[in-house]
N, C-alpha and C positions, 0 to 999 in steps of 0.2 A: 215543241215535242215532235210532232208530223208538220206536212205540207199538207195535210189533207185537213179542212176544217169542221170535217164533219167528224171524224176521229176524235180532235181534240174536245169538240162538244161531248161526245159522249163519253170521253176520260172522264169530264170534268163532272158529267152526271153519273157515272158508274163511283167515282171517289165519293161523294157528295149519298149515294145508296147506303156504301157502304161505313162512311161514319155513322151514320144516322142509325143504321143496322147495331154495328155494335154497342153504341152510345144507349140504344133501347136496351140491348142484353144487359149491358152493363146496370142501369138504371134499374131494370127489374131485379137482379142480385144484389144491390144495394137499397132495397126500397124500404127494411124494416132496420136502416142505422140512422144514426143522423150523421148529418153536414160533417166533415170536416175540415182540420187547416190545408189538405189537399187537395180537395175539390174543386177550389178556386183555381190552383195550380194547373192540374189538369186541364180545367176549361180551357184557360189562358195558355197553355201547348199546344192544345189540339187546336185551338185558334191561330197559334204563328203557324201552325204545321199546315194548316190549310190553306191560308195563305200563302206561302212558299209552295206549295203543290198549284196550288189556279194561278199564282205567277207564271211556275214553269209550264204548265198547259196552254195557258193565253195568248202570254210573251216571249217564250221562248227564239221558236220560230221566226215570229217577225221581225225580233231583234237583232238577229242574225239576217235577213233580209235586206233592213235597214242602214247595219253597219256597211253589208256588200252594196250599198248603194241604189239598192232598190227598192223603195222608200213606195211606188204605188204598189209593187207586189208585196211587201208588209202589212201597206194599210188596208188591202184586199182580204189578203188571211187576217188579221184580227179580225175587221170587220166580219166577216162571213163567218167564224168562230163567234164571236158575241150572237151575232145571227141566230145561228142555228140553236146554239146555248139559249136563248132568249125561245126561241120556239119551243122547243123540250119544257123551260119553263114553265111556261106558258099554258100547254098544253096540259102538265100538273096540275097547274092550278083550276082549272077548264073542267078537268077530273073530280076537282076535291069540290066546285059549287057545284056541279050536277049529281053529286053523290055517288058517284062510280067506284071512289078510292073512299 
């Protein structure tokens, strides 16, 4: 998506907000139905759809680095994207045992 990997980390944490965001909205509006033959469906879309999104944020970029032949400045920006990604993380999780969130 960018050459900046700090960008692409927080794509991929702002996407990841906001499914969770609607997926709760939604959840509370459906709370007094039951399950149905859709449900599943749905999970199972917004699963390949997130998938194809953290694809295109990840590897985008490097893939295109790669194929021009610049194979350490691909593995630079992924790596540094996983990085930073993994810090954001991190730092959530860091939130959710201290009781903050």
């Amino acid at each position: 998506m960018s050459k900046n990997p700090l960008l692409n980390a927080l794509s991929a944490s702002t996407y990841i907000v906001l499914v969770v965001a609607i997926m709760s909205y939604v959840s509370q509006t459906q709370s007094n139905k039951p399950d149905t033959f859709f449900a599943p469906i749905v999970f199972i879309s917004i699963l390949t759809l997130s998938v194809a999104v953290m694809a295109y944020l990840f590897f985008y970029q490097p893939l295109q680095y790669f194929i021009e032949g610049k194979k350490k400045l691909a593995l630079s920006l992924f790596t540094k994207t996983v990085a930073i990604f993994a810090t954001f993380t991190g730092g959530v999780l860091l939130l959710l045992i201290l009781g903050v969130l």
